[in-house]
C-alpha positions in Angstrom: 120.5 -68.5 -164.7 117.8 -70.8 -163.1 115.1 -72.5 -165.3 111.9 -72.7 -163.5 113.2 -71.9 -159.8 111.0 -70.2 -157.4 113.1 -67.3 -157.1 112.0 -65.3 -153.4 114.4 -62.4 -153.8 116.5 -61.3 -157.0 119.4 -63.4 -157.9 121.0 -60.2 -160.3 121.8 -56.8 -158.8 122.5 -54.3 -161.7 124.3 -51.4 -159.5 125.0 -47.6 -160.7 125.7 -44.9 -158.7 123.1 -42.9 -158.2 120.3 -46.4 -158.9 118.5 -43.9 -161.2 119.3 -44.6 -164.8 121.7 -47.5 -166.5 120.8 -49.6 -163.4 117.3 -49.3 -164.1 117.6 -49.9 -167.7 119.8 -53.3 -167.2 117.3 -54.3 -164.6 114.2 -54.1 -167.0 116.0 -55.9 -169.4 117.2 -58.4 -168.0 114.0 -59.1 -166.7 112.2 -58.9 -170.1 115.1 -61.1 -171.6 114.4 -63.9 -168.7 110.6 -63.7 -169.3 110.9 -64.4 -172.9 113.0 -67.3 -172.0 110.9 -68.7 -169.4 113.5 -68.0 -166.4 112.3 -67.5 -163.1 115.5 -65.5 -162.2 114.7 -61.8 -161.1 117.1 -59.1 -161.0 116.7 -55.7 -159.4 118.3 -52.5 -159.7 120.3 -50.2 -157.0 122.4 -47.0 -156.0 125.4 -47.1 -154.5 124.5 -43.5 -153.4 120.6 -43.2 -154.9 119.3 -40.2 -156.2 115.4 -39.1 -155.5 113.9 -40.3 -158.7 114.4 -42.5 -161.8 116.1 -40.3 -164.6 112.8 -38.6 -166.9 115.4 -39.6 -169.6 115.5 -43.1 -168.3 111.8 -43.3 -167.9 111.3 -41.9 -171.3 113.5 -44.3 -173.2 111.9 -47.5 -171.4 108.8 -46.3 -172.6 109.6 -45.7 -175.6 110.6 -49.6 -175.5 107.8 -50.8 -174.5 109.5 -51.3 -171.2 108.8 -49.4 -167.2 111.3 -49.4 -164.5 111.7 -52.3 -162.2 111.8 -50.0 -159.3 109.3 -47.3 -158.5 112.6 -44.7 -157.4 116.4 -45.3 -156.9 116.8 -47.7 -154.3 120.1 -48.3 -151.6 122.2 -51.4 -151.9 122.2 -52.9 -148.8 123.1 -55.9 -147.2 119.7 -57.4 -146.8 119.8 -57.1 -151.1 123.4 -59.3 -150.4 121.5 -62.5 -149.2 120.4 -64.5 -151.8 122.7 -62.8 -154.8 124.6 -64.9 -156.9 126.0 -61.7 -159.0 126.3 -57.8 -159.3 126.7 -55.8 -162.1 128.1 -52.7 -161.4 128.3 -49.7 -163.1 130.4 -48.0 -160.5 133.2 -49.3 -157.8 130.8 -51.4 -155.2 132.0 -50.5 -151.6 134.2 -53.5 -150.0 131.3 -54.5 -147.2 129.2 -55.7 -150.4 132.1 -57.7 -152.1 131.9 -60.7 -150.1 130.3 -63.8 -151.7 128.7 -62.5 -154.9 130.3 -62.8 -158.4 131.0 -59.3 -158.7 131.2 -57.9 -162.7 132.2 -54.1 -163.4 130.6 -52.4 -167.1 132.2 -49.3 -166.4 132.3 -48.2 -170.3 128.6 -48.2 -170.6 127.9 -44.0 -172.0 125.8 -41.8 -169.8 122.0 -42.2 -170.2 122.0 -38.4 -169.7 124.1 -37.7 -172.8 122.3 -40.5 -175.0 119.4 -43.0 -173.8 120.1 -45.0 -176.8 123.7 -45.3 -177.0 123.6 -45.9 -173.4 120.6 -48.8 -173.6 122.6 -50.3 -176.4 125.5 -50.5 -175.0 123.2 -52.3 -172.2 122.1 -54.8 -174.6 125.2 -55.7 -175.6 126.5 -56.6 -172.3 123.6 -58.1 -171.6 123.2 -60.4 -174.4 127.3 -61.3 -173.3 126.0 -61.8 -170.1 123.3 -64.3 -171.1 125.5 -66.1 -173.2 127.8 -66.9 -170.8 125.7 -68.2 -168.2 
């Protein structure tokens, strides 16, 4: 992660299917986590095939944490989001025309957000905090 750099456009993609739920929670995370540790790297979060509107469920559980959605409804991934991305996080298989350049990792165990927010968000957490620890 960068300390202090200006970051123009996000330099994390956290990618789920439909950009509406465990996208959006790894996205507000990861954002909170690099706040608190006075990183300038942004991360945003994306649909491989986007749904009309952040899950209630989703929305809910952030609030309940303190937390709102990084995005304001379930975005595309698209090629533009591709330029200045040093890594995706996918929940889901990412289409080939996006696997070029980008460290690509795949959480495909995290639990549905619709079954359980929490187990889902911790699950998050965990991969997150693996995530950070690494990098």
């Amino acid at each position: 992660m960068k300390k202090n750099s200006v970051a123009q456009n996000p330099t994390m993609i956290f990618v789920c299917e439909h950009g509406a739920a465990k996208s959006i929670i790894a996205a507000a995370y990861f954002n909170k986590f690099m706040r608190e540790r006075n990183f300038n790297t942004q991360s945003v979060a994306r649909g491989t095939n986007p749904d009309q509107e952040i899950s209630p469920k989703t929305i809910e559980g952030l609030r309940r944490d303190g937390s709102t959605p990084t995005e304001s409804s379930p975005k595309k991934l698209t090629l533009e989001d591709m330029e200045s991305v040093e890594r995706i996080v996918s929940c889901c298989e990412i289409p080939e025309e996006f696997q070029q350049g980008a460290i690509i990792e795949l959480w495909h165990d995290i639990p549905l957000v619709s079954e359980n927010y929490e187990k889902a968000r911790n699950a998050i957490l965990v991969k997150l905090e693996e995530l950070l620890k690494n990098n």
